[in-house]
LODREN-424988 format. One record per residue (C-alpha): residue number from 1; x, z, y. Coordinates in nm, 4 decimals. Each point is the difference from the previous one (the first is absolute). Example, Ala and Ser with C-alpha at 12.3 -4.5 7.8 and 13.67 -1.06 7.14 Angstrom:
<nr:1	xx:1.2300	zz:0.7800	yy:-0.4500>
<nr:2	xx:0.1370	zz:-0.0660	yy:0.3440>
END
This chain:
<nr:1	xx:1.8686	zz:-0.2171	yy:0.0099>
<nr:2	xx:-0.3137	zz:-0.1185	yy:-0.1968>
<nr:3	xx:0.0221	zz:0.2380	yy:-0.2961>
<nr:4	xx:-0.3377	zz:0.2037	yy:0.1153>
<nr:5	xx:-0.1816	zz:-0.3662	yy:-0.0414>
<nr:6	xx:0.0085	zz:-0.0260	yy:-0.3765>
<nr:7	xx:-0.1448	zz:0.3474	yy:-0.0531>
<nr:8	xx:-0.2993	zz:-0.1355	yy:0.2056>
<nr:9	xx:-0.0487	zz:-0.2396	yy:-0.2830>
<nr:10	xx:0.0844	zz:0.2007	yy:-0.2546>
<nr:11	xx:-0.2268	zz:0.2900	yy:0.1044>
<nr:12	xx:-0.2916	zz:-0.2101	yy:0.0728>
<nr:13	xx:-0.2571	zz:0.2057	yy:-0.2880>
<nr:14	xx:0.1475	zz:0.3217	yy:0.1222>
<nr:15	xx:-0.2595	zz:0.1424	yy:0.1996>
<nr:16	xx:0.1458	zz:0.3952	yy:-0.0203>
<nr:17	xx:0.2438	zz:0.1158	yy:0.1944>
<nr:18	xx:0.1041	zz:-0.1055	yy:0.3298>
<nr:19	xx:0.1780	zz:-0.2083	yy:0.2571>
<nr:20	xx:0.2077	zz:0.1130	yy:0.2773>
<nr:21	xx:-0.1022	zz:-0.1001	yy:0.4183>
<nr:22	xx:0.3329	zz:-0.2545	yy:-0.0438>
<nr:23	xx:-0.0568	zz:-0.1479	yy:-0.3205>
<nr:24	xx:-0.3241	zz:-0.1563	yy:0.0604>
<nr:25	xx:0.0915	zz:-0.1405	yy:0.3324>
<nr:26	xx:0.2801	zz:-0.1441	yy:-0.1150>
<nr:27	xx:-0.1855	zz:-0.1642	yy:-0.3273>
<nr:28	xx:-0.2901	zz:-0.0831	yy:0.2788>
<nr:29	xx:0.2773	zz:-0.2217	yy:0.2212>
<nr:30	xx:0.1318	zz:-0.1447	yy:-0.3175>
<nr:31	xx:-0.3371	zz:-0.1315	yy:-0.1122>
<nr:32	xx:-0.0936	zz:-0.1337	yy:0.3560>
<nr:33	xx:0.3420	zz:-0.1567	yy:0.0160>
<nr:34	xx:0.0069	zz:-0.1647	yy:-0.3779>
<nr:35	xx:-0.4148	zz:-0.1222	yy:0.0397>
<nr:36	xx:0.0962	zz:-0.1757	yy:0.3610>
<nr:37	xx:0.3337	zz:-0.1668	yy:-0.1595>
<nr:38	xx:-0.2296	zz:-0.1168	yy:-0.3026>
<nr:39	xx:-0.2831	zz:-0.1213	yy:0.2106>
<nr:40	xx:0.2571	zz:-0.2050	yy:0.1651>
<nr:41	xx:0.1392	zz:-0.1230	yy:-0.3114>
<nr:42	xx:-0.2825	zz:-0.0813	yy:-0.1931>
<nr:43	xx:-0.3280	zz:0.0931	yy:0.1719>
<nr:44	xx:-0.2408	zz:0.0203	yy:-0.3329>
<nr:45	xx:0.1068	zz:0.0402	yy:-0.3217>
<nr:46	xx:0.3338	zz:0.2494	yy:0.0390>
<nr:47	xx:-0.1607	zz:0.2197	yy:0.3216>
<nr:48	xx:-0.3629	zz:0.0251	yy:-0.2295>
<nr:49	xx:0.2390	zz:0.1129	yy:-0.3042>
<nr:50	xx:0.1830	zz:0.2285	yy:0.2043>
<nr:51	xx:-0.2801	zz:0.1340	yy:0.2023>
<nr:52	xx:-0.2298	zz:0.0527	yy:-0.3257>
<nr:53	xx:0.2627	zz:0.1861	yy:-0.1790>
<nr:54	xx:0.0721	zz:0.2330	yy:0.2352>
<nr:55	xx:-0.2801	zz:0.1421	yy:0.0481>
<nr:56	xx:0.0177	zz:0.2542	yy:-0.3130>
<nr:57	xx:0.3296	zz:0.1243	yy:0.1247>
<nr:58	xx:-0.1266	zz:0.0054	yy:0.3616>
<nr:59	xx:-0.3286	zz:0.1901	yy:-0.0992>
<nr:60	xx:0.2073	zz:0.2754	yy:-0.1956>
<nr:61	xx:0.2756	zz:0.0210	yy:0.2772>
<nr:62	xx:-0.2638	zz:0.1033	yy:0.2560>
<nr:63	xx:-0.1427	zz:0.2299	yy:-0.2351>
<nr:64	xx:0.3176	zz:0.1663	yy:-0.0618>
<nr:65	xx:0.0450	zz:0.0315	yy:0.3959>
<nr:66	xx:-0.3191	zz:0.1163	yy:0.0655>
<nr:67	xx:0.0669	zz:0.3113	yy:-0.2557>
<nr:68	xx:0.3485	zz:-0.0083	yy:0.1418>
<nr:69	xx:-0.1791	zz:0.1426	yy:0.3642>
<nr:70	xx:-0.1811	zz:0.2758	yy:-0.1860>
<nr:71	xx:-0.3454	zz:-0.1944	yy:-0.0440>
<nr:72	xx:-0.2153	zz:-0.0745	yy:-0.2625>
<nr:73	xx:0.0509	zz:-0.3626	yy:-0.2053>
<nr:74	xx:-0.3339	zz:-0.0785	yy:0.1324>
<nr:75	xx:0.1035	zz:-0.0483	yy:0.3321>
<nr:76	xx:0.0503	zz:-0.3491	yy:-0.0544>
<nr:77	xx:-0.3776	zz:-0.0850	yy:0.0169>
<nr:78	xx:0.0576	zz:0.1187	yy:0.4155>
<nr:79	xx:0.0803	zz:-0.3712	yy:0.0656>
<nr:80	xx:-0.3180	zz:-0.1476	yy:-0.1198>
<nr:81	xx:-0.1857	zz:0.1480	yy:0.3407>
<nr:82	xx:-0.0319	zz:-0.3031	yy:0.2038>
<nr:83	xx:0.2593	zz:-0.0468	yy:0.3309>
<nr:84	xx:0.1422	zz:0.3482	yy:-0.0339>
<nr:85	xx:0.0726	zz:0.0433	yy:-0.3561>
<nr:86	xx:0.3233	zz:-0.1669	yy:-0.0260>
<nr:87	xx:0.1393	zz:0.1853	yy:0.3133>
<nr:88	xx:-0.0967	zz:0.3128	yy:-0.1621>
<nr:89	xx:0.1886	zz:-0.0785	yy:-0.2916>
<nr:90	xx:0.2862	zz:-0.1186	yy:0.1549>
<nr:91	xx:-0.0234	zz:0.3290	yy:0.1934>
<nr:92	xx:0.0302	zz:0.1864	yy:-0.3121>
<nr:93	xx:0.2920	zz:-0.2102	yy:-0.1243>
<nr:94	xx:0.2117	zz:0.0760	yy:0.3031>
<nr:95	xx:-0.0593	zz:0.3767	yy:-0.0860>
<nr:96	xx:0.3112	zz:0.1752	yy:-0.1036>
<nr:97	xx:0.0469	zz:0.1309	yy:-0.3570>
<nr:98	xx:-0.2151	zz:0.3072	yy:-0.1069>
<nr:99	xx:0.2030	zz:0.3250	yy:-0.1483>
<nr:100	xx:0.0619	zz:-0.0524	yy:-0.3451>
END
């Protein structure tokens, strides 16, 4: 059931190629489900371990998505525009895949 999860980790320097529309939203609802069982657990030190360590693997899964839709890597920088800049982004992540 899980066995996409451990490429997320394992992939977490690959910043070519890409990730499929179902992939990343399933990885996405993993994360949010794992960081709100291990803020309940242990608020600080396992949630800031978790949290801090994904970020590599997040960073280079959203990258591969973004290419996935056809765009440029540099996309990403879209959600530093204040208010809408994440709703763009998310916008391009709900995109279906590009032609390959």
């Amino acid at each position: 059931m899980l066995s996409f999860y451990p490429q997320f980790w394992t992939c977490a320097f690959d910043f070519d190629g890409r990730t499929s529309r179902i992939d990343y939203w399933k990885i996405v609802l993993v994360n949010l489900i794992l960081g709100g069982v291990l803020s309940r657990i242990s608020p600080s030190a396992i949630y800031i371990v978790f949290g801090v360590a994904s970020i590599c693997p997040g960073l280079a899964m959203n990258i591969r998505r973004i290419r996935d839709t056809g765009r440029a890597w540099q996309w990403i920088f879209i959600s530093l525009i204040p208010f809408i800049g994440f709703f763009w982004l998310l916008w391009i992540e709900l995109q279906p895949s590009a032609d390959r």
